[in-house]
N, C-alpha and C positions, 0 to 999 in steps of 0.2 A: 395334452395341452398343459404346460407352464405356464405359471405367472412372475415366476419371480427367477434373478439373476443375480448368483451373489456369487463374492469369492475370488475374484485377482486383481491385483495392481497392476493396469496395463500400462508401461513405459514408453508414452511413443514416442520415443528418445529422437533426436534431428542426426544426434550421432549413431552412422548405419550400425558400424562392427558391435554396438550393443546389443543388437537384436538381429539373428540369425536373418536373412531375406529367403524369406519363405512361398512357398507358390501354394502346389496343391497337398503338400505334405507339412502344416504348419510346425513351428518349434513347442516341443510338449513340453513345454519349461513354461511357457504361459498357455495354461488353461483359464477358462472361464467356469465359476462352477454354478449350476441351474437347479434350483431345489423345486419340488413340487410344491401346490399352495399351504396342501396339511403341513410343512414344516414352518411354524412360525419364528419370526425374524427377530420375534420379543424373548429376553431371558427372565423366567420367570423364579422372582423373587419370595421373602416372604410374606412381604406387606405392597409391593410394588414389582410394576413392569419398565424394561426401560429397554430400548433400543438397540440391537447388537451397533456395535463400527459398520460400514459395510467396507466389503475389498474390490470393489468393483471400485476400482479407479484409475483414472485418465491423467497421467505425468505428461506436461509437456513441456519439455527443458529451454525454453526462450533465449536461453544463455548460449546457445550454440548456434544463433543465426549469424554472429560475430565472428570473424578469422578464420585460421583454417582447420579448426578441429568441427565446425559445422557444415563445411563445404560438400556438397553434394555434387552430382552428376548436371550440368546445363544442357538443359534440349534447345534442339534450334525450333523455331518454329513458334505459333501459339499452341496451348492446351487442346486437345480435345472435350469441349464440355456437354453436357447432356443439355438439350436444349429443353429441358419442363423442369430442371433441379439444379442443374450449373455443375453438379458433381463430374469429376473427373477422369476421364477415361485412365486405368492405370494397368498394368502387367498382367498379362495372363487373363484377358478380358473374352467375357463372353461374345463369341462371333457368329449369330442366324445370319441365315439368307433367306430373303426374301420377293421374289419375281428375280431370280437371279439379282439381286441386287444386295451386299453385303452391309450388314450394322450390327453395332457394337450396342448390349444390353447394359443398362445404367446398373449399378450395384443396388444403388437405393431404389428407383422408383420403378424400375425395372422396364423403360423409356427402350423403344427401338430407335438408336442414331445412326447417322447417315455416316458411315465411316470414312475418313477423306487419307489414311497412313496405306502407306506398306505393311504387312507385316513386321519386315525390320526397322521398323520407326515408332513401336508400339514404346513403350516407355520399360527399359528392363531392371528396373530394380524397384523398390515400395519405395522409395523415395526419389522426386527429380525437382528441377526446379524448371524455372520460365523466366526471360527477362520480358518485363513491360518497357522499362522506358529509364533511361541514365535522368537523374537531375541535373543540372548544369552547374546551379549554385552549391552542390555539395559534392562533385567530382575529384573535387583536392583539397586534402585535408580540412576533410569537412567538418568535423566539432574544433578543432581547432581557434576558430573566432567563434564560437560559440559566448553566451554570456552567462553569468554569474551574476546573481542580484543579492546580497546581503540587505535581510531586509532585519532592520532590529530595533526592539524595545527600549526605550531611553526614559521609559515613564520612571518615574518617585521612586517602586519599589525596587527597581533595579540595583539604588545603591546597597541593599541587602548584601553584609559579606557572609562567608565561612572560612573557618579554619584551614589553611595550607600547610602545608612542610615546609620548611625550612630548601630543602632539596630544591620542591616543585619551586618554590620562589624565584632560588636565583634562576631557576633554568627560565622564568619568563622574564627575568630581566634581562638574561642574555638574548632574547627575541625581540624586547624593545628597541634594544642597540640605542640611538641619540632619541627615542621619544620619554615623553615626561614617564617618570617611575611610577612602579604601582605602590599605593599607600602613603602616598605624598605627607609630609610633614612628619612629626615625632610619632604618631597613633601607631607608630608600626614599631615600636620601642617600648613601647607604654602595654602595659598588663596590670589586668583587675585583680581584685586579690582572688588565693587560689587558681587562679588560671594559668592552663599550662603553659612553659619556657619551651623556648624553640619554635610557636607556634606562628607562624602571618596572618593574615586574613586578607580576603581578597573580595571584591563586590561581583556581582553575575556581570555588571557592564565591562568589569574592567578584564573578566575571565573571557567576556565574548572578544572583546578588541584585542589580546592575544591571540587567540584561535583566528580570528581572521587575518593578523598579519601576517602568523604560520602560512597560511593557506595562499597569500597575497606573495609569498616568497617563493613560494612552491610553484605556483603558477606562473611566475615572471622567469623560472629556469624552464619550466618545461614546459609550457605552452606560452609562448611571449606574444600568440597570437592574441589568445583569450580577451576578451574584454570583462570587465566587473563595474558595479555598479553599485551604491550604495545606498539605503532609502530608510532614515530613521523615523518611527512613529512616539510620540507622546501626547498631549494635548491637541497636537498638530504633527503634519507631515511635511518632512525634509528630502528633498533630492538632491543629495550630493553627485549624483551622476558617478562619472568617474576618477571626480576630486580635482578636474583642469579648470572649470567653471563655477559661477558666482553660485550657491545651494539656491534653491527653490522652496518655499515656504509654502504651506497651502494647510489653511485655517477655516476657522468658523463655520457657515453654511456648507459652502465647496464641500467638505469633507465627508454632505448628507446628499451629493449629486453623481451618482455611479457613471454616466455617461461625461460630464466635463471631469471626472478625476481619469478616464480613459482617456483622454485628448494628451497626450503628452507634447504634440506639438504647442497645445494651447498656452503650457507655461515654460517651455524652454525657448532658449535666444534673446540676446539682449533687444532684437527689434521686435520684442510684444512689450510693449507700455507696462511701468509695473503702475498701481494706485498709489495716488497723491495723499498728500494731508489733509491738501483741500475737496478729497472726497468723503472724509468721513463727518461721523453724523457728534455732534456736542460729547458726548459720551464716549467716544470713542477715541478723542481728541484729548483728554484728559487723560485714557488710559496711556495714551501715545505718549504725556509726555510723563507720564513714571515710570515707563519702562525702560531698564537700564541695559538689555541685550541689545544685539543686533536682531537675535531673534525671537524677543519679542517685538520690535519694532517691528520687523518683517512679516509677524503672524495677524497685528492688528492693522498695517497695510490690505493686507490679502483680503481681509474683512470686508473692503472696499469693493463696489459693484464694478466687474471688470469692464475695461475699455471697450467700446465698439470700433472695431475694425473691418477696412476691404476684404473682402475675403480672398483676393489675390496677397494683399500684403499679412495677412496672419498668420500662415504657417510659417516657423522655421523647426527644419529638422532633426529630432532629438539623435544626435551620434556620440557615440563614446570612443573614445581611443583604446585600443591594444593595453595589456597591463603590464605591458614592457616601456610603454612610456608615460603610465601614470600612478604606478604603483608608488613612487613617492610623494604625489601629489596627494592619495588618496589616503595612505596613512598618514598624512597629516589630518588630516580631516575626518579619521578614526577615532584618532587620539585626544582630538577636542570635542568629543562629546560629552557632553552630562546627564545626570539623571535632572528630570523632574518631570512635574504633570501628569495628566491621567493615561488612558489607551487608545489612539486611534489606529487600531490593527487594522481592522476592515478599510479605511480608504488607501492607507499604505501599501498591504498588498495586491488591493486592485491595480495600483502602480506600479508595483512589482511585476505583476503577470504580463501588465500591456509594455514592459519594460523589456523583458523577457518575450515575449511573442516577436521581435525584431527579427528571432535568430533561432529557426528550430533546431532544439536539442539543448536548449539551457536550463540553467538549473534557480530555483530558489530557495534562500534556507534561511527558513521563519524562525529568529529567537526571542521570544515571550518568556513573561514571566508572572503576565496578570491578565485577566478577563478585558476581552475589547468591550469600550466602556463610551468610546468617541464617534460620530459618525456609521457611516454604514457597517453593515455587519454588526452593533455593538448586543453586546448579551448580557448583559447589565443586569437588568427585568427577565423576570420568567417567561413573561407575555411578550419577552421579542427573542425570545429562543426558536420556534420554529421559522419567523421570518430570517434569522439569523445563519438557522440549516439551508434554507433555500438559498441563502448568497451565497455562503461558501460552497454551496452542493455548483453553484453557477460558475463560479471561478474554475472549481475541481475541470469543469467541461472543457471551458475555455482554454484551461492548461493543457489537456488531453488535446483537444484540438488542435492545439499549436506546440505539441511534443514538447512540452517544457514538464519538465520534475518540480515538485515543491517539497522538498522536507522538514519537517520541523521539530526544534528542540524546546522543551521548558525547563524548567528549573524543578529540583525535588523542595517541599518545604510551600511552594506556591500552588495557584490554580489556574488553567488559564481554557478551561473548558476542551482539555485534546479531547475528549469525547464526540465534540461535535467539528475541531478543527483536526483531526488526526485524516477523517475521510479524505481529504484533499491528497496529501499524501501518499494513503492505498490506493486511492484511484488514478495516480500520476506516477507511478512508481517510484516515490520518496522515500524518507525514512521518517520515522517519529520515535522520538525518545524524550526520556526526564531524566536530566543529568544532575550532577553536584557540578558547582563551580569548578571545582579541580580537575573533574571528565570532559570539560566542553570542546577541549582542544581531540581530545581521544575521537569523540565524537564526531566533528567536523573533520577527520580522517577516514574516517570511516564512507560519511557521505560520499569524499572526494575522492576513495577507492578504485572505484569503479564507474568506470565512462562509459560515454551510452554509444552501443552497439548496436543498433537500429533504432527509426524510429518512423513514425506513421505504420505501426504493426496494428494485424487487422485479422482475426481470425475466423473461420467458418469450421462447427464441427457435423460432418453427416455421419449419424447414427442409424446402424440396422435396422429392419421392420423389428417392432416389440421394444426397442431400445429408447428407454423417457430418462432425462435428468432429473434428477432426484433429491439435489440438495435446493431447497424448498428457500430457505434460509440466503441463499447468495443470486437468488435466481433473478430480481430486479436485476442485477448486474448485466444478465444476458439479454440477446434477444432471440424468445424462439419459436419455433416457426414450424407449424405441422404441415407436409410435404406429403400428397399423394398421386399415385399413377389415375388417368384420366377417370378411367372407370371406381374407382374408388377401393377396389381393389387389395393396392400396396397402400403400406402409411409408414411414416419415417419421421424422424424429428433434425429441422436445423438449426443448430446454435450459433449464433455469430455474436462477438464481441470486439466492439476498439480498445488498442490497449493502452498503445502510444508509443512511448520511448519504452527501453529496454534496457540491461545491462546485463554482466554473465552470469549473476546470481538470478534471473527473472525466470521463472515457473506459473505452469498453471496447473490447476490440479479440478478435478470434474468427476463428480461421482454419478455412476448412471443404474438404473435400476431395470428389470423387464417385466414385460405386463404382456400376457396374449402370445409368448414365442412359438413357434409353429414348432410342434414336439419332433418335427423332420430335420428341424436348424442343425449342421454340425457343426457350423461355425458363426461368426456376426461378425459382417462390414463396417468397420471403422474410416472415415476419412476426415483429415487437417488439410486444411488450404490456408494457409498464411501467406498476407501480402504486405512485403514490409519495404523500406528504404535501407539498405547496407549506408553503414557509417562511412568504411571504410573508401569506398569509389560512388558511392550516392546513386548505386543501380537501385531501382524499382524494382522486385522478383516478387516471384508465385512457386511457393514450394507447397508441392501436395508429396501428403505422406498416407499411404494407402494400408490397412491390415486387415488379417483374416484373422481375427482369434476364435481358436476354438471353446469350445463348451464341454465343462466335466460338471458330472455328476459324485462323482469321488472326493468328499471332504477332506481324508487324507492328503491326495495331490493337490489339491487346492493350497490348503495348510504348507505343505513343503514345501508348492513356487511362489508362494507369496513370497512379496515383496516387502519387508516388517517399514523399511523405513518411510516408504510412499504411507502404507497404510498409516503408519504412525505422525506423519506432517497430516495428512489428510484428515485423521481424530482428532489434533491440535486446533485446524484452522476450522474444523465445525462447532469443536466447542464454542471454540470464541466467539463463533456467528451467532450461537444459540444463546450466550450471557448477555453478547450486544444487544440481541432483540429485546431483553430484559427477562431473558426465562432462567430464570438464574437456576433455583433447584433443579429444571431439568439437566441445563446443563452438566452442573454437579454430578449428577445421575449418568448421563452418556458419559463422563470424563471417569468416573469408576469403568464403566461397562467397559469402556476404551481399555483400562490399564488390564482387566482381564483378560480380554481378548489379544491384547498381546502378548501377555505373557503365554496366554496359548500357543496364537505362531512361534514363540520361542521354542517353546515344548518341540515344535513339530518340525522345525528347522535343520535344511540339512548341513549350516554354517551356526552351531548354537556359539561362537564365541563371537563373531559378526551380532548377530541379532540379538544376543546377550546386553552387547554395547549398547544398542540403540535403543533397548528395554530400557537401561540403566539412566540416560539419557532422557526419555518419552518420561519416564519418569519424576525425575527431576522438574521439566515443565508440570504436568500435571499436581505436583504436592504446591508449587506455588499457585497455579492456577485456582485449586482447591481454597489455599489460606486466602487468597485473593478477598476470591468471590463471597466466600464465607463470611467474611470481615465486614463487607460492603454490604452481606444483608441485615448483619446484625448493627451496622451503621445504619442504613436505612429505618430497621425495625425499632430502633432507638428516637429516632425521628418522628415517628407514627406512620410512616408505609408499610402495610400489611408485605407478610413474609413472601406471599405469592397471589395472587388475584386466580381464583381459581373458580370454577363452576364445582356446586357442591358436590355433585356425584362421581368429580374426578377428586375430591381430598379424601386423605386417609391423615388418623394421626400420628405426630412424630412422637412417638414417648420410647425409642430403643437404647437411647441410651448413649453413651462413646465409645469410642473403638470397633465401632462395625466396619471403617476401611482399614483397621489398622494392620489386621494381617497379613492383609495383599503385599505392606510393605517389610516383612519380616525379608526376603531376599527379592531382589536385589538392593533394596532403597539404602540407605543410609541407616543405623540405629538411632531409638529415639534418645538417645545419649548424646547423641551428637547435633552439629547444628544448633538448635533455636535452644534448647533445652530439654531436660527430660520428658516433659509432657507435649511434646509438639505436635507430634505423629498421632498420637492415641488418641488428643482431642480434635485433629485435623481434620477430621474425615468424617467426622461426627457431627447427626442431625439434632442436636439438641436444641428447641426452643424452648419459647412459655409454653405452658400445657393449650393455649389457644391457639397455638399457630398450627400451620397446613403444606405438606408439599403436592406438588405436582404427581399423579401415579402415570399420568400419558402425556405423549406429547403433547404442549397446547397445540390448538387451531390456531389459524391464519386472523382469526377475528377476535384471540383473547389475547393480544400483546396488551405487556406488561405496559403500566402508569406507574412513572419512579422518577424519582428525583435527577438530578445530574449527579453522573458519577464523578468519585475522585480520580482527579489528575492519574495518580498510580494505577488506578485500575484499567483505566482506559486506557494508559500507553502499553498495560501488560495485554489486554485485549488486540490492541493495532496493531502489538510486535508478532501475537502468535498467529494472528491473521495473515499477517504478508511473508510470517515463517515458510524460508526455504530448504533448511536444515533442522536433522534432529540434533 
């Protein structure tokens, strides 16, 4: 009897010609390898233990449920499904008879079913798919009218410039075309003393209202369907819609009511009464008449206790037009923005999302530049940070929900908490990043790269008898579900996760462990069922992908089919899970034991100039990772947050000294010549505290998460990026 399963990167690639189709004689290019329990899993150090990588992992490429490079085999018919487990009836299936009556054995629960095929109907290759059912509304050219919500920050700090080139300038003047210039008046002539010649300056507002006319251009040639939307937040929140109608103001209370700022019918169309003068209260009346905007005039209206109406005559329906015939309308209405006032992020993109839920498969792209401060969501206070997690955690749902993307950008130099607004994002299949003003436009390409190729994706994974998920750390994410044959018998593990929308870079990655494998196993049952919406013709399908992998005991062969790069995204996106939770030194700790173990697989590779690169590469993350998190503890520990929160009999002391990682990077990393400075490397890696402080020697427990401060902006988007990393 084993208990443990270590040792390959399973690819269960959607693209067949990747992986040989295999029956009863699997491909010995993927083995699984199964060590007995006396071989432990811990590399022991000389002061500490720390966790190998594991290679037990599950690739699965979401990117190829799109076009014709993921197209698989269509069966006619429904699925075969086991009626105690829902698993799949798939090729080369076990067939008893029973009172002469014939059924097919479940892989997992090992269920007798009532078999209804021919033989020649049985399903002939590990992958097929299933249509459920065409949607109508996304038959033809379905993202197409899809929408776009530009949601953005117009608070005070936005005027904030930075240095440009000379270059970059004119090139955004030449994007302007007839709107107002950037750097209005002589200020862009004018230089302090010592300050460099040839230099612009440009504010984050005026870098975002570029990047989105870019995008506003792009999209009127090639999607003239598309609709876009526009919704600025500061003190208050603005709906400009699609730039053909009057903006929509929405202030004061409103701003603290999550349910009437979801009503988008409630403030669009001229037939809802706007508030009078004669509603407001002495004070309010005074502020009305010194105010010199329209909109402030329009925010201390809003103030006003809204109209009671018929509830036949109150709704009118918020519609946008095509951005083929508002794209002028709407950069006008770009370009007249200004900075001031504080952050009401939180009611903004609650309007954003219910903006976007019109039309699955849209996108929104959050640009901040400071802490929401206004209204719901705001995180202002320490004591409304976890209420604050739970709104956005609620939005992220909603999004997923209703297939829409959220990405989001900040600004480098500012804060604006991506720590707790980046989750939105990974969980919507977004993007998050912290840009300079001169990248915003880079950025906003990037977003717009890549269109979504399915959406309402929905995944189910069934695991072998012995086969348990094992990353402890992302495991909230899933839901799962212990699966046994009536008698108790068989046991199996289900995972199922919603994802939502998709695109061609979208992956999942799943590391699984074994515990109890029957020493008879020579292989282990893998099944994916994904039910998703194709973009392209808006069919509903059910793609099961079925595998045998086998089981080696042979380290060697394990090391040689390994997979360096699977392994090496998959040691990226744990570390990051394990700094997010706040276990920062152990992380530290795995993200060494990481760059080891790969340079192992290098060693043992039978492509070393392949796996070479991707060392070289794995790398490169990892030395940033490292200065990162480092930086951020001794930020913290400067602050008075103890170095790690630890139970005494798991601290040892740190007195070793620097340059304990530095060797590892003598090849392949960079010299410590290079890059940062001469001492970069050598102090990099290095645990040096005060003589009082403690790291982690084991894993923490589920019950000793870290109590830490908010992280900086930087650290967090370096966290979110390595998290939702698809690539090394």
């Amino acid at each position: 009897m084993f208990d443990r399963l270590e040792g390959f990167s399973v690819d269960l690639s959607l693209l067949a010609k990747e992986f040989p189709i295999h029956s009863d004689h699997p491909s010995p290019s993927m083995p699984v390898l199964k060590k007995n329990a006396e071989s432990p899993k811990d590399v022991p150090t000389k002061k500490k233990r720390v966790q190998l990588p594991d290679t037990n992992v599950i690739s699965l490429n979401l990117g190829h449920l799109g076009g014709w490079i993921g197209k698989c085999e269509l069966a006619t018919g429904d699925p075969e499904l086991c009626k105690r487990c829902n698993a799949a009836l798939s090729m080369n299936p076990n067939i008893v008879q029973i009172d002469n009556e014939r059924y097919w054995q479940c892989l997992f629960c090992l269920e007798n079913n009532e078999l209804h095929l021919e033989e020649e109907e049985f399903p002939q290759t590990d992958q097929i798919e299933y249509l459920e059912k065409a949607t109508p509304s996304l038959s033809e050219n379905a993202t197409d009218d899809a929408i776009v919500v530009f949601c953005i920050d117009t608070s005070g700090s936005m005027i904030v410039t930075s240095p440009i080139s000379n270059k970059d300038f004119k090139d955004l003047r030449k994007i302007q075309h007839e709107q107002p210039s950037i750097g209005t008046g002589d200020s862009t002539s004018q230089y302090l003393p010592n300050e460099e010649k040839g230099v612009k300056y440009i504010s984050r507002l005026e870098a975002v209202q570029q990047a989105i006319e870019v995008q506003l251009i792009g999209l009127q040639q090639e999607h003239p369907d598309r609709k876009v939307a526009l919704v600025t937040f500061a003190s208050d929140v603005t709906i400009y819609g699609d730039g053909t109608t009057h903006p929509i103001v929405i202030a004061g209370d409103r701003l603290s009511n999550p349910e009437e700022l979801e009503n988008l019918n409630q403030w669009w169309g001229t037939d809802i009464p706007q508030p009078t003068k004669e509603e407001l209260d002495e004070e309010q009346k005074v502020r009305l008449a010194n105010a010199k905007t329209k909109q402030e005039i329009m925010a201390i209206l809003n103030e006003a206790p809204a109209k009671k109406q018929p509830a036949e005559d109150k709704k009118v329906d918020f519609k946008l037009e095509s951005i083929v015939k508002s794209r002028l309308a709407l950069s006008t209405k770009l370009f007249s923005l200004a900075e001031e006032g504080q952050t009401a992020l939180g009611p903004a993109l609650l309007i954003s999302c219910a903006i976007a839920a019109q039309k699955p498969g849209s996108k929104i792209v959050l640009c901040t530049d400071g802490v929401a401060n206004v209204g719901v969501g705001s995180m202002e206070n320490k004591e409304n940070i976890e209420a604050a997690k739970d709104f956005y955690n609620a939005i992220a749902k909603k999004a997923l929900s209703n297939n829409t993307t959220i990405s989001l950008m900040g600004f480098k130099g500012s804060e604006s908490n991506i720590e707790v607004l980046g989750s939105m994002s990974t969980h919507t299949g977004g993007q998050v990043d912290v840009v300079e003003p001169s990248t915003v436009q880079k950025n906003f390409q990037r977003i717009f790269a890549d269109d979504t190729i399915a959406m309402d994706v929905k995944v189910s994974f069934f695991m072998g008898t012995g086969i348990h998920f094992s990353n402890k750390y992302s495991a909230k994410e899933w839901e799962v579900e212990q699966k046994s044959k009536s008698d108790k018998t068989v046991s199996f593990e289900l995972l199922q996760k919603s994802i939502g929308s998709v695109n061609s870079d979208s992956n999942l990655l799943l590391e699984f462990d074994a515990l109890n494998v029957p020493a008879s196993m020579k292989e282990v049952p893998f099944q994916v069922q994904l039910f998703y919406t194709r973009i392209e013709d808006g069919k509903r399908l059910l793609r099961v992908i079925t595998r045998h992998i086998p089981i080696s005991l042979n380290d060697k062969e394990i090391e040689e089919n390994a997979d360096i790069e699977i392994v090496g995204l998959n040691s990226i996106r744990s570390v990051a899970e394990i700094a997010q939770a706040g276990n920062y030194t152990y992380s530290r700790l795995r993200n060494y034991a990481n760059l080891q173990f790969m340079k192992k697989l290098v060693a043992a590779s039978k492509d070393k100039e392949e796996a070479s690169e991707v060392l070289k590469n794995f790398v490169l993350h990892s030395v940033k990772f490292e200065d990162k998190i480092y930086r951020e503890q001794l930020r913290e520990l400067h602050k008075g947050n103890p170095w790690d929160e630890t139970e005494k009999d798991e601290q040892v002391s740190v007195n070793e000294g620097s340059g304990g990682f530095f060797s590892f990077f003598s090849s392949p990393s960079p010299s410590p010549s290079s890059g940062s400075g001469g001492g970069f490397l050598s102090s990099l890696f290095s645990f040096v505290t005060p003589s009082n402080a403690s790291m982690r020697a084991e894993e923490p427990t589920t019950n000793q998460q870290q109590t830490r401060g908010t992280r900086t902006d930087d650290v967090s988007n370096l966290l979110w990026q390595m998290k939702g990393a698809n690539m090394i």
